[in-house]
Predicted model as a PDB file, atoms N, CA, C, CB and O in Angstrom, pLDDT in the B-factor column:
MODEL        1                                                                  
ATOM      1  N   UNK A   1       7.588  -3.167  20.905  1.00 84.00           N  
ATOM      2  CA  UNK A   1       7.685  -2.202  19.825  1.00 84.00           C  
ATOM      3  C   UNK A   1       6.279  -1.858  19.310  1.00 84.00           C  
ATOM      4  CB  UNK A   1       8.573  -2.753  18.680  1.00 84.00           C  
ATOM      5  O   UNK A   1       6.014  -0.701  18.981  1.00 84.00           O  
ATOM      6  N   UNK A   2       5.506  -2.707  19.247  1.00 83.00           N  
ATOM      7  CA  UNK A   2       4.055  -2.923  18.753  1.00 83.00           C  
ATOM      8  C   UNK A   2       3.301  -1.604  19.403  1.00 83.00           C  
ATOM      9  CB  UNK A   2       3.340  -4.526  19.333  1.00 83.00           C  
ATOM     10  O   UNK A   2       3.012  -0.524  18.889  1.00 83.00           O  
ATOM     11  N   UNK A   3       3.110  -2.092  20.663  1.00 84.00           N  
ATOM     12  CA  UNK A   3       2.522  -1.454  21.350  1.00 84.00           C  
ATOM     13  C   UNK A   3       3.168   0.028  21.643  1.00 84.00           C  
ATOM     14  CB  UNK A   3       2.323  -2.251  22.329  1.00 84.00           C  
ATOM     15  O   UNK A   3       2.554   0.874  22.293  1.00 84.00           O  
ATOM     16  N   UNK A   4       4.761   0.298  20.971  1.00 81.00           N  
ATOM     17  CA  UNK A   4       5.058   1.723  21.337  1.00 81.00           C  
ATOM     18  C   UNK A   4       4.621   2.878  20.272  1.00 81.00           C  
ATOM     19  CB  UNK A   4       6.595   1.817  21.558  1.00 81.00           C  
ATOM     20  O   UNK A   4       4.492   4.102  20.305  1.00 81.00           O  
ATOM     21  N   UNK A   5       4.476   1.942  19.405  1.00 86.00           N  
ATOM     22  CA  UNK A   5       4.175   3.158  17.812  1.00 86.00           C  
ATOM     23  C   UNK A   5       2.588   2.373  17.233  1.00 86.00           C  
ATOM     24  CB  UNK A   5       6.000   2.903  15.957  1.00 86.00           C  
ATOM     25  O   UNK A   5       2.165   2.638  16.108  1.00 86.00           O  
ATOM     26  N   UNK A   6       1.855   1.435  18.148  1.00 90.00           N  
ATOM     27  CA  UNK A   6       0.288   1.659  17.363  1.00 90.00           C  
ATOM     28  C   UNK A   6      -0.519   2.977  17.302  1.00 90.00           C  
ATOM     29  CB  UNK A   6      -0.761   0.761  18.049  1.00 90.00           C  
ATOM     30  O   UNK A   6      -1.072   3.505  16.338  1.00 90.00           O  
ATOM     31  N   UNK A   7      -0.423   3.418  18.777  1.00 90.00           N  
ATOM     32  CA  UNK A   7      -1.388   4.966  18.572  1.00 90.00           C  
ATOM     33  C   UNK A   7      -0.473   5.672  17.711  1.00 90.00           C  
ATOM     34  CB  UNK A   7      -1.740   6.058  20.144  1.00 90.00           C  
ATOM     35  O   UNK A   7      -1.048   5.743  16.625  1.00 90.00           O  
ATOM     36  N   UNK A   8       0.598   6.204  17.634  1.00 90.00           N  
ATOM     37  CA  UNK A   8       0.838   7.230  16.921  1.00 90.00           C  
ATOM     38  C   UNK A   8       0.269   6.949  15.324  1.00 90.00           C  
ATOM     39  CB  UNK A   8       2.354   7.505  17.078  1.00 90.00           C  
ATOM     40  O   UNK A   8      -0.576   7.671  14.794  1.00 90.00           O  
ATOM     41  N   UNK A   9       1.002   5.561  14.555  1.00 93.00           N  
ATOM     42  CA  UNK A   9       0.409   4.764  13.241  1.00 93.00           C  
ATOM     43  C   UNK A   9      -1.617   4.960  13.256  1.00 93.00           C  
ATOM     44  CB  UNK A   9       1.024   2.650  13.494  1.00 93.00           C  
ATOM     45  O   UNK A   9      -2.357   5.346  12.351  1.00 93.00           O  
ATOM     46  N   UNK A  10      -1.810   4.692  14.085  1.00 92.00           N  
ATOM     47  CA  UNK A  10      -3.279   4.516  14.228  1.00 92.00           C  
ATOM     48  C   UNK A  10      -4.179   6.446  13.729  1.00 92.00           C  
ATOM     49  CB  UNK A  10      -3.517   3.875  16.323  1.00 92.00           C  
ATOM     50  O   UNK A  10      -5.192   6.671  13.066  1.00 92.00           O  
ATOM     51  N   UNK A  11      -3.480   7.148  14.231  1.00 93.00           N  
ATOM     52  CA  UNK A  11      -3.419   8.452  14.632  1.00 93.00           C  
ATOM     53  C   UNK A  11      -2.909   9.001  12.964  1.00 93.00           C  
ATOM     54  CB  UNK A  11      -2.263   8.719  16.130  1.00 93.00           C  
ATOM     55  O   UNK A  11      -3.219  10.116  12.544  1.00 93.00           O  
ATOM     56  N   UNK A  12      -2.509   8.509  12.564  1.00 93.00           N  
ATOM     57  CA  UNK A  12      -1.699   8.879  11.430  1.00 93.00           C  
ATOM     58  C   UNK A  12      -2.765   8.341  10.233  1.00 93.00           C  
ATOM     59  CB  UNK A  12      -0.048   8.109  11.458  1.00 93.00           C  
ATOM     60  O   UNK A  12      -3.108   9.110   9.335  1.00 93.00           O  
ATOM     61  N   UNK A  13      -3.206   7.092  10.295  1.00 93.00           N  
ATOM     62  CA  UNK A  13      -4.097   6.603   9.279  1.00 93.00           C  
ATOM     63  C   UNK A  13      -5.465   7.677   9.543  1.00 93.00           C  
ATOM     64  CB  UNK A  13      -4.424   4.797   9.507  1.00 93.00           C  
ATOM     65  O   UNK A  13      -5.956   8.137   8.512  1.00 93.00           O  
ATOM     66  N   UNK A  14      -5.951   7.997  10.560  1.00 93.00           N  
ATOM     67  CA  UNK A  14      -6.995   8.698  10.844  1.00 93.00           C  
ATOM     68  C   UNK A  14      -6.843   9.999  10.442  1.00 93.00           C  
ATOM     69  CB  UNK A  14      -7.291   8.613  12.077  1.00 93.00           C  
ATOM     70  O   UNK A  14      -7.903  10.573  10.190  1.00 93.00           O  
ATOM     71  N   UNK A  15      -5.467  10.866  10.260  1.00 93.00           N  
ATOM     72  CA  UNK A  15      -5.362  11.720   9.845  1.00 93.00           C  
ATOM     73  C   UNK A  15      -5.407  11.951   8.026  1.00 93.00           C  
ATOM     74  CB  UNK A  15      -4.430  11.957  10.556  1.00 93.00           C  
ATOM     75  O   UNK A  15      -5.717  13.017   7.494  1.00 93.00           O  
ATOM     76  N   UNK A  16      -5.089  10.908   7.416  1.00 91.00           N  
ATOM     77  CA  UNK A  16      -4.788  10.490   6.031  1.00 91.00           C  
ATOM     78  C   UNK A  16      -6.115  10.409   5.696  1.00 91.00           C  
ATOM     79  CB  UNK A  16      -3.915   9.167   5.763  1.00 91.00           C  
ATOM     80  O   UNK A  16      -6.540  11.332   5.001  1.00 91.00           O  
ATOM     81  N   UNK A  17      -7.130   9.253   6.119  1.00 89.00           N  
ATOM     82  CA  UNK A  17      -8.423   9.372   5.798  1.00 89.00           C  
ATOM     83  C   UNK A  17      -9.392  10.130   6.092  1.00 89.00           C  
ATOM     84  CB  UNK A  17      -8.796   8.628   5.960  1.00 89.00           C  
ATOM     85  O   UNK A  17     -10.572  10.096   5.745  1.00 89.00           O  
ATOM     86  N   UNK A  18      -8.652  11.027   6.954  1.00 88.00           N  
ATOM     87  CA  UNK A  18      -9.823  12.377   6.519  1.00 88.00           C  
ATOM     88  C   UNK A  18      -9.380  13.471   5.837  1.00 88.00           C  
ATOM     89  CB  UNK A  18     -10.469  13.130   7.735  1.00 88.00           C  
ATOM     90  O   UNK A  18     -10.179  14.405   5.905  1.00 88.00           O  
ATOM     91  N   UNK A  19      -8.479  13.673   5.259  1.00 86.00           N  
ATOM     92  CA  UNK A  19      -7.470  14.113   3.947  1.00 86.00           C  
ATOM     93  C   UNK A  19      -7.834  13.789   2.878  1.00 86.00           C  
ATOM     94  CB  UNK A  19      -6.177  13.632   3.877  1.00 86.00           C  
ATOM     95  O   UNK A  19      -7.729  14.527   1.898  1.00 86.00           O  
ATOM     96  N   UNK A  20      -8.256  12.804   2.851  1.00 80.00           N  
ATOM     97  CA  UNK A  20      -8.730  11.545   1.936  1.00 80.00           C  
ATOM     98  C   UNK A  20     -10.268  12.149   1.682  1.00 80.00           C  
ATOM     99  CB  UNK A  20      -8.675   9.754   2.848  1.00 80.00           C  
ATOM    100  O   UNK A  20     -10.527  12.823   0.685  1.00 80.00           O  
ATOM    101  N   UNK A  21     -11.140  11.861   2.588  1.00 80.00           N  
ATOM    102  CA  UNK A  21     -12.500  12.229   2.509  1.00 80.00           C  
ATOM    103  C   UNK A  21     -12.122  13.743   1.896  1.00 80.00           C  
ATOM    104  CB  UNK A  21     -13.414  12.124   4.076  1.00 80.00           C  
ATOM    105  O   UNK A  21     -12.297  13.971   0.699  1.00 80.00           O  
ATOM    106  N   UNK A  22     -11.685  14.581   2.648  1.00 79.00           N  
ATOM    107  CA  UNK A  22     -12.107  15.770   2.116  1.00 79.00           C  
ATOM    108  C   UNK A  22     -11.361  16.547   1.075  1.00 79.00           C  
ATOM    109  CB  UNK A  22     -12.270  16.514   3.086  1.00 79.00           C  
ATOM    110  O   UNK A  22     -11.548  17.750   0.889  1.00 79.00           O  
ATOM    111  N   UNK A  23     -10.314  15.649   0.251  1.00 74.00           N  
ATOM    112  CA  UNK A  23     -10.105  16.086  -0.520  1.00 74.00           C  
ATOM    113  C   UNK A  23     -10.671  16.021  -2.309  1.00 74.00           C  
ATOM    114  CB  UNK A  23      -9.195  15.898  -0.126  1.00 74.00           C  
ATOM    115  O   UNK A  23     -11.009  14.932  -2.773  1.00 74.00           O  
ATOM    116  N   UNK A  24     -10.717  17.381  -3.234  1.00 64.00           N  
ATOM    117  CA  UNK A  24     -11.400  17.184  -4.356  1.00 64.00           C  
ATOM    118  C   UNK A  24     -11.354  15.507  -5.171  1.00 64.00           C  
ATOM    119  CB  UNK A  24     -10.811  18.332  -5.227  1.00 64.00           C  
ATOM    120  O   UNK A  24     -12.288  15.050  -5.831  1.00 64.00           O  
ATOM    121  N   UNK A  25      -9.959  14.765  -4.896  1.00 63.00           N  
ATOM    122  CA  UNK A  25     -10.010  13.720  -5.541  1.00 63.00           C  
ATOM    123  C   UNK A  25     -11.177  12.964  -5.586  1.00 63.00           C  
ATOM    124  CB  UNK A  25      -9.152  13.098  -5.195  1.00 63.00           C  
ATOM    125  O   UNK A  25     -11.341  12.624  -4.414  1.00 63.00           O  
ATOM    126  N   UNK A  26     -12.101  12.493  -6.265  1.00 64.00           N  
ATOM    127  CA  UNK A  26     -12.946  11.402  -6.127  1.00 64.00           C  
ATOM    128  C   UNK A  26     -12.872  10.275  -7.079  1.00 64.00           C  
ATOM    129  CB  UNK A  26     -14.161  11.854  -6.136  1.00 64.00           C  
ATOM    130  O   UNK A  26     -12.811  10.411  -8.301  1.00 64.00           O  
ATOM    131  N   UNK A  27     -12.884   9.055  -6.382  1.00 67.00           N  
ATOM    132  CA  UNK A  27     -12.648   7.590  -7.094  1.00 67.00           C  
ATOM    133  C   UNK A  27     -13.478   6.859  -6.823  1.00 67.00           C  
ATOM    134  CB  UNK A  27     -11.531   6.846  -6.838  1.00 67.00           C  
ATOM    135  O   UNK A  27     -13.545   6.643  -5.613  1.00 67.00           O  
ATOM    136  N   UNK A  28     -14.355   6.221  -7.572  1.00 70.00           N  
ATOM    137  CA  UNK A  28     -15.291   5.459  -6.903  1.00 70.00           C  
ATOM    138  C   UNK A  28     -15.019   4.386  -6.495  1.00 70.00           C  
ATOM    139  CB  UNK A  28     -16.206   5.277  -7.450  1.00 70.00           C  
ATOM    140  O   UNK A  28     -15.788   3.717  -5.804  1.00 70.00           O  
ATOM    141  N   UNK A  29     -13.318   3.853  -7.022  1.00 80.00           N  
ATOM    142  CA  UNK A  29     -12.614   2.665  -6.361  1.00 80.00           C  
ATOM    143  C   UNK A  29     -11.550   2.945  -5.982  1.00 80.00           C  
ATOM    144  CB  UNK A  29     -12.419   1.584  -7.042  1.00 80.00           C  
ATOM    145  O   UNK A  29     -10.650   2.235  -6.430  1.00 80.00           O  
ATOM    146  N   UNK A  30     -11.191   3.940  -5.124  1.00 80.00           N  
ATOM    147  CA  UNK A  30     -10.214   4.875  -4.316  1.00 80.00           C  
ATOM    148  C   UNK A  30     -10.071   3.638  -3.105  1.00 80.00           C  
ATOM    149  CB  UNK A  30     -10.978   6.696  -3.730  1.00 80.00           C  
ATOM    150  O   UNK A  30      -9.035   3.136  -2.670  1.00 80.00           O  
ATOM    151  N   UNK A  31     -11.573   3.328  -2.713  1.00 83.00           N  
ATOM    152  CA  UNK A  31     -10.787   2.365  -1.244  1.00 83.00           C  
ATOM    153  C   UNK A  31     -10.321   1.199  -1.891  1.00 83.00           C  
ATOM    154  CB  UNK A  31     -11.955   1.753   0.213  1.00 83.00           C  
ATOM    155  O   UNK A  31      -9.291   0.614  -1.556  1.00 83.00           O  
ATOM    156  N   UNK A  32     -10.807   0.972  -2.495  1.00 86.00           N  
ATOM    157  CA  UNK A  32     -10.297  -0.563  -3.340  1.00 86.00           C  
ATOM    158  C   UNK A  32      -9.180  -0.701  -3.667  1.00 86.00           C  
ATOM    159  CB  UNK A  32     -10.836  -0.908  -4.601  1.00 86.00           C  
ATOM    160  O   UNK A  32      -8.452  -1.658  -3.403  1.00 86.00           O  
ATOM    161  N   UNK A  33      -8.907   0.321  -4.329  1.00 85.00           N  
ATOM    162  CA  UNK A  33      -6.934   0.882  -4.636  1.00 85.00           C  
ATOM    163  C   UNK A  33      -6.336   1.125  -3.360  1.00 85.00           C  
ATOM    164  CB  UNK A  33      -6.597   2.643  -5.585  1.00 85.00           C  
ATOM    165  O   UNK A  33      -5.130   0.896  -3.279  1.00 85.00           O  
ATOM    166  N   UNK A  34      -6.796   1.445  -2.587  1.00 87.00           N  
ATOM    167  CA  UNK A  34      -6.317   1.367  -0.968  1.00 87.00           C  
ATOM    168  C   UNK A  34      -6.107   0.328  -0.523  1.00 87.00           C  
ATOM    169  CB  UNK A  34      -7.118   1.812  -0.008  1.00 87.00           C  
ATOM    170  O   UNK A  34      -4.947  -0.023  -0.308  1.00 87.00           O  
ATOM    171  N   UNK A  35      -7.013  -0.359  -0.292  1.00 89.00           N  
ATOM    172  CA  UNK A  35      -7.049  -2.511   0.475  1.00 89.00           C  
ATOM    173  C   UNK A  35      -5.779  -2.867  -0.582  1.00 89.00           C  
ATOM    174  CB  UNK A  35      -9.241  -4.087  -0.117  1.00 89.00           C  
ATOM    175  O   UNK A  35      -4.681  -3.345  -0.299  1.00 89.00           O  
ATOM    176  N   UNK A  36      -6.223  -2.536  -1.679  1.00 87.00           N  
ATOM    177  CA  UNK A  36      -5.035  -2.905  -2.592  1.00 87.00           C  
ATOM    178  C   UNK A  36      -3.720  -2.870  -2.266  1.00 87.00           C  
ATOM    179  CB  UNK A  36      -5.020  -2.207  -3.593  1.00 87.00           C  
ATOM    180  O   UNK A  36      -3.037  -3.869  -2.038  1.00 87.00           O  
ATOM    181  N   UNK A  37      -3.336  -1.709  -2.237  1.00 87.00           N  
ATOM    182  CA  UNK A  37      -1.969  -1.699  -1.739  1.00 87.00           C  
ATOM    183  C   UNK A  37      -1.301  -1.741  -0.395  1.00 87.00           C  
ATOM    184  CB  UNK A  37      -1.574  -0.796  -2.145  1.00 87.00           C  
ATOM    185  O   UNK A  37      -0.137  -1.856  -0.011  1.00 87.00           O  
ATOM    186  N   UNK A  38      -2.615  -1.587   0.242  1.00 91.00           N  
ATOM    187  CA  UNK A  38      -2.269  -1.931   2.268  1.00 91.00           C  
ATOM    188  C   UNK A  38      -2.171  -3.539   1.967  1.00 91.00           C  
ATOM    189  CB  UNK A  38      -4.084  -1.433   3.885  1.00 91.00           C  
ATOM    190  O   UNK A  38      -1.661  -4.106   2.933  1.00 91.00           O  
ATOM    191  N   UNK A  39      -2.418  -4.188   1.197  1.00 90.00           N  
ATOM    192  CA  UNK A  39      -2.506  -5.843   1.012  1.00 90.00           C  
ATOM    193  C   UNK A  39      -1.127  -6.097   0.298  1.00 90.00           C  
ATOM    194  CB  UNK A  39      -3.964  -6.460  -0.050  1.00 90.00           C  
ATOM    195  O   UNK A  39      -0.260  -6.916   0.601  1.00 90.00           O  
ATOM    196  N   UNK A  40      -1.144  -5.457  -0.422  1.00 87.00           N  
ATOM    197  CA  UNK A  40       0.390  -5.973  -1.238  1.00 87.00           C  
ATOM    198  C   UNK A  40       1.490  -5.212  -0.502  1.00 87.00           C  
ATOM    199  CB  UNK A  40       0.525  -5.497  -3.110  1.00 87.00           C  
ATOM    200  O   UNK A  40       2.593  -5.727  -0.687  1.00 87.00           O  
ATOM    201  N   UNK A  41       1.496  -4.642  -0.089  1.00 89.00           N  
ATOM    202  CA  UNK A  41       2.986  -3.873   1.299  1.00 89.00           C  
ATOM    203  C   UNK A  41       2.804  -5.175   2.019  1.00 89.00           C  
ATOM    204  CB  UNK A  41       2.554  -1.960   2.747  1.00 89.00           C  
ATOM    205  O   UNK A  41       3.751  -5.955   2.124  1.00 89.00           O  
ATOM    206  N   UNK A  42       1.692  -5.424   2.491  1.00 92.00           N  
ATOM    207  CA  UNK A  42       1.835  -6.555   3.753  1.00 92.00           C  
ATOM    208  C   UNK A  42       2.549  -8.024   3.550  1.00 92.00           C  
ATOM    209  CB  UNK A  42       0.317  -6.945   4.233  1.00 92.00           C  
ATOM    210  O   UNK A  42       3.238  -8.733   4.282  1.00 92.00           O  
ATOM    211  N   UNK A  43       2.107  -8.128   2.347  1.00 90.00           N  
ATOM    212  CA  UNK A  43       2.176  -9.432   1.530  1.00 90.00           C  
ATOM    213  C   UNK A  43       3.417  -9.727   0.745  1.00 90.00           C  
ATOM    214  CB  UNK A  43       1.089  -9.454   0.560  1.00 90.00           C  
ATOM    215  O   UNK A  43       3.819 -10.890   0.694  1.00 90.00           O  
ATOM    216  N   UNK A  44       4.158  -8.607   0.028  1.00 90.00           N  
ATOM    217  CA  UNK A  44       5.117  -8.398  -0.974  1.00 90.00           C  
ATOM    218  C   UNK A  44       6.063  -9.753  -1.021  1.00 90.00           C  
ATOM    219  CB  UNK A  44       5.948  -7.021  -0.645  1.00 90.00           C  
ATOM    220  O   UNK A  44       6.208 -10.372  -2.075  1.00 90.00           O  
ATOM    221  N   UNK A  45       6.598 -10.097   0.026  1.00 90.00           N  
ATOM    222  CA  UNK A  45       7.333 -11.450   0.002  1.00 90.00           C  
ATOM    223  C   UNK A  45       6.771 -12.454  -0.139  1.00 90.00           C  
ATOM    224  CB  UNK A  45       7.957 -11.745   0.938  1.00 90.00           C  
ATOM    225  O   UNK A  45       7.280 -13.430  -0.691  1.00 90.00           O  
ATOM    226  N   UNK A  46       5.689 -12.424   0.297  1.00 91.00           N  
ATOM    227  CA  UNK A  46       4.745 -14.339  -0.453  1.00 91.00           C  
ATOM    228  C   UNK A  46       4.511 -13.909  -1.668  1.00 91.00           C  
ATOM    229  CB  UNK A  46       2.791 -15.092   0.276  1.00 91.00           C  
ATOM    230  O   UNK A  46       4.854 -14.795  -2.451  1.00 91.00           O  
ATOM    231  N   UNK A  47       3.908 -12.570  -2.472  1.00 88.00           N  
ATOM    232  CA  UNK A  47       3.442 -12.479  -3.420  1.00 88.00           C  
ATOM    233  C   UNK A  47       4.473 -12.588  -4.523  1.00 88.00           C  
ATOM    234  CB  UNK A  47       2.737 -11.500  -3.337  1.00 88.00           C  
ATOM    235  O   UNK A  47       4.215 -13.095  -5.615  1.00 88.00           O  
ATOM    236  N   UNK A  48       5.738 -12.054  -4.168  1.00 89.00           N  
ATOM    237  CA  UNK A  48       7.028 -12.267  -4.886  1.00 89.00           C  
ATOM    238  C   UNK A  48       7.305 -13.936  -4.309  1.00 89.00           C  
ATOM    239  CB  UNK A  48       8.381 -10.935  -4.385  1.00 89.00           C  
ATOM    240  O   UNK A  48       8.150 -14.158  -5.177  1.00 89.00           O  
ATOM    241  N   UNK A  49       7.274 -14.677  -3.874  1.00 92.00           N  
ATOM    242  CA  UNK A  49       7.434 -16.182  -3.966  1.00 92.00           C  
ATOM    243  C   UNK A  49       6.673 -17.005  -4.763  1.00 92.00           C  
ATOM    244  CB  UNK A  49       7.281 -16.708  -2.844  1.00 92.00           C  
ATOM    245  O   UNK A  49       7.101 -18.044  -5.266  1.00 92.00           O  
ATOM    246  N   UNK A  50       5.419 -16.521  -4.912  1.00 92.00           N  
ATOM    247  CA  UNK A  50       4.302 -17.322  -5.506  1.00 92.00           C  
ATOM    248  C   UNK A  50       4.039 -16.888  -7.338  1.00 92.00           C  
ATOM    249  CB  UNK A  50       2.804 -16.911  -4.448  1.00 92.00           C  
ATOM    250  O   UNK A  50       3.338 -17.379  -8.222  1.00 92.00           O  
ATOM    251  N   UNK A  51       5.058 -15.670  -7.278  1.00 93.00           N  
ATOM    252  CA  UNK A  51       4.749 -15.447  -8.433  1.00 93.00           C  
ATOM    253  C   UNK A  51       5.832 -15.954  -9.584  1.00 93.00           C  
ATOM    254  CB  UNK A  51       4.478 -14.109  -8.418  1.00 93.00           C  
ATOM    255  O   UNK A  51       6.958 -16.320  -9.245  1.00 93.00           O  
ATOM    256  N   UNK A  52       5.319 -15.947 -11.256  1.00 94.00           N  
ATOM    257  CA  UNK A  52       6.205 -16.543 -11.871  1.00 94.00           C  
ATOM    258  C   UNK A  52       7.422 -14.834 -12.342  1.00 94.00           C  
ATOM    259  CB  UNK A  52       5.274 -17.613 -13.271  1.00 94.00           C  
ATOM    260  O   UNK A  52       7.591 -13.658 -12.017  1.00 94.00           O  
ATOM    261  N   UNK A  53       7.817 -15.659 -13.069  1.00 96.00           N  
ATOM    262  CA  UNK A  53       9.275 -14.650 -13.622  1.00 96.00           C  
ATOM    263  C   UNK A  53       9.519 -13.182 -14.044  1.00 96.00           C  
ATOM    264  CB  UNK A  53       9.745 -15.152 -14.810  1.00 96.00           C  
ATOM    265  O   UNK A  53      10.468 -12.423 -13.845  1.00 96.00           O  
ATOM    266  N   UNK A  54       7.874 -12.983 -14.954  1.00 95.00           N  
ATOM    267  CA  UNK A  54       7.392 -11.672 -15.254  1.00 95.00           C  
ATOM    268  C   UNK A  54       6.543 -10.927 -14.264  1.00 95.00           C  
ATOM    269  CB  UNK A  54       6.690 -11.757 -16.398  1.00 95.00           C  
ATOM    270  O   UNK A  54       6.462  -9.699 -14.255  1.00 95.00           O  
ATOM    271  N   UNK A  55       5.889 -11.756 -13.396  1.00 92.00           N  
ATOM    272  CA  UNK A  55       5.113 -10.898 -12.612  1.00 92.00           C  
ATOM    273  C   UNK A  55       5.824 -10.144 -11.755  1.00 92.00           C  
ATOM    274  CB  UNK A  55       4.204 -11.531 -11.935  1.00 92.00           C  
ATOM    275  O   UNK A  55       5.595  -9.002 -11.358  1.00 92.00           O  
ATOM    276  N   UNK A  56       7.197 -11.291 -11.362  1.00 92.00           N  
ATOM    277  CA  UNK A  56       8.686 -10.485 -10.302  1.00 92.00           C  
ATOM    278  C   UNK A  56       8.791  -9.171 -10.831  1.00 92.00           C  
ATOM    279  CB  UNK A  56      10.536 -11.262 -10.505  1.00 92.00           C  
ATOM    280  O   UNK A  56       8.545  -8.020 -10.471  1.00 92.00           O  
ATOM    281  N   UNK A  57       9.371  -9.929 -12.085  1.00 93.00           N  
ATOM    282  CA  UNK A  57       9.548  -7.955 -12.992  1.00 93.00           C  
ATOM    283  C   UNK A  57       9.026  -7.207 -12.869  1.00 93.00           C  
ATOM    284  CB  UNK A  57       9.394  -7.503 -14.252  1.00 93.00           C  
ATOM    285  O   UNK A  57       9.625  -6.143 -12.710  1.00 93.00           O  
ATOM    286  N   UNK A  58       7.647  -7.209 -12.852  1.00 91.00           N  
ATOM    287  CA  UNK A  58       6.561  -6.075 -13.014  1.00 91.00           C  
ATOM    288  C   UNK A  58       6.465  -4.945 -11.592  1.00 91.00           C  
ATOM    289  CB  UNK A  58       4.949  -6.952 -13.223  1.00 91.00           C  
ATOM    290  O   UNK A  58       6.373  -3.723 -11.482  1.00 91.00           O  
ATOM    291  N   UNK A  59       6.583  -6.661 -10.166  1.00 89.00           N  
ATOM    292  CA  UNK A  59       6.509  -5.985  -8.917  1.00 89.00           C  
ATOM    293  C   UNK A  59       8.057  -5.388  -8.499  1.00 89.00           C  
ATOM    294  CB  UNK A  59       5.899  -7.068  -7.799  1.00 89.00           C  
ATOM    295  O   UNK A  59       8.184  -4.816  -7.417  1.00 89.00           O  
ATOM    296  N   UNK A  60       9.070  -5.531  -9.294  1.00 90.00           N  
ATOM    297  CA  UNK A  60      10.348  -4.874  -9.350  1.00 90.00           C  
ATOM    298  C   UNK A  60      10.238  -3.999  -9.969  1.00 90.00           C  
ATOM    299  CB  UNK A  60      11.341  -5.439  -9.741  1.00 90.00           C  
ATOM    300  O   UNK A  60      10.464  -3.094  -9.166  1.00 90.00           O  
ATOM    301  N   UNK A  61      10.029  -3.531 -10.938  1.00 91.00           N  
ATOM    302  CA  UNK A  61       9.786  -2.122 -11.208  1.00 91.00           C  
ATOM    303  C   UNK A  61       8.533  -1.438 -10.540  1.00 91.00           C  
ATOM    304  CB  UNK A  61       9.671  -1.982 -12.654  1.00 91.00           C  
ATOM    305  O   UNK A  61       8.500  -0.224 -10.339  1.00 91.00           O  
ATOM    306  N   UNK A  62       7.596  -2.217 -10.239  1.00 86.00           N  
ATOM    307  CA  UNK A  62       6.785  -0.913  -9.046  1.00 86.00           C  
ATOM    308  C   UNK A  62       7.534  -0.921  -7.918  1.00 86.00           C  
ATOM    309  CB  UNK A  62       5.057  -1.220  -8.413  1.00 86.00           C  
ATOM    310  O   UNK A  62       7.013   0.159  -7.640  1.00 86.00           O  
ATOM    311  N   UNK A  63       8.155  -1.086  -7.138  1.00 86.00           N  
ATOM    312  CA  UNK A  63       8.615  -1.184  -6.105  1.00 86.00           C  
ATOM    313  C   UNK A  63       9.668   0.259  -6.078  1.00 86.00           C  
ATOM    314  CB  UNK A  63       9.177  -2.646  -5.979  1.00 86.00           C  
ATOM    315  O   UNK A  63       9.652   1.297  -5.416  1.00 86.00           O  
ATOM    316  N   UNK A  64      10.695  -0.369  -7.322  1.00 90.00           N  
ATOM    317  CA  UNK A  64      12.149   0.439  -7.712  1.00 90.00           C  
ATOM    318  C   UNK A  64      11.460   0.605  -9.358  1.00 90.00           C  
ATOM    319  CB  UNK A  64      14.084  -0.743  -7.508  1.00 90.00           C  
ATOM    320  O   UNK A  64      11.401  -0.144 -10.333  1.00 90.00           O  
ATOM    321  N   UNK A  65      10.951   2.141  -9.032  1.00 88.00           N  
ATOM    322  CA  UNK A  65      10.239   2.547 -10.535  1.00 88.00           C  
ATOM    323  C   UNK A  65      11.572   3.045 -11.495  1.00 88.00           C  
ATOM    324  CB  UNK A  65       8.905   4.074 -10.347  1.00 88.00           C  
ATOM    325  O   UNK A  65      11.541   3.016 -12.725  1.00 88.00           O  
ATOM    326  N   UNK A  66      12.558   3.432 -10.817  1.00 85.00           N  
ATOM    327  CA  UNK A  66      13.425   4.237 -11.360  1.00 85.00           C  
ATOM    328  C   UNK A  66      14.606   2.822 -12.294  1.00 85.00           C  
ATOM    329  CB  UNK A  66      14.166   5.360  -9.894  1.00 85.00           C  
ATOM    330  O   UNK A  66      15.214   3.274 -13.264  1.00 85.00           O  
ATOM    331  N   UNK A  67      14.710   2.168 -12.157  1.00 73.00           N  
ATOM    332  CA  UNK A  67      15.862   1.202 -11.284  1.00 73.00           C  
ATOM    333  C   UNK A  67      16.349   0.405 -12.597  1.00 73.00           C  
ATOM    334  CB  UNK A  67      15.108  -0.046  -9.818  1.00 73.00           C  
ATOM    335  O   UNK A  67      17.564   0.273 -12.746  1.00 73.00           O  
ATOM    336  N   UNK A  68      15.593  -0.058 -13.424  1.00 57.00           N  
ATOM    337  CA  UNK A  68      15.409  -1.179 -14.832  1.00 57.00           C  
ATOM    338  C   UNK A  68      16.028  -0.592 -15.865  1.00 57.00           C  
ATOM    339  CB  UNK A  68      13.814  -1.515 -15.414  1.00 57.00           C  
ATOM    340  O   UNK A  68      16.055  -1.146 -16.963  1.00 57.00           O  
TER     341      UNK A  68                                                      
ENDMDL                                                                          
END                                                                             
């Protein structure tokens, strides 16, 4: 499976970050907010294990913004 959808995914991030570059938005911690959330998608289930009772909450309503 890996190997059937990396180029297209790969192809897709390359298209985003140069969307990214050339669009008016500027952040001077735009990539940082990026690693950020490419880290917590990856992570979401240890980070929801390790965390206490309110932090669940917090990452339950970002997750399901609508939902509470």
């Amino acid at each position: 499976m890996y190997n059937k959808y990396v180029s297209k995914f790969r192809e897709e991030k390359l298209t985003i970050e140069k969307k990214i570059e050339n669009s008016a938005v500027s952040s001077s911690n735009l990539t940082e907010c990026i690693d950020f959330t490419i880290d917590l998608s990856c992570n979401i289930l240890k980070m929801c294990d390790l965390s206490d009772y309110t932090k669940k909450q917090n990452l339950q309503k970002l997750i399901f913004p609508g939902r509470h």
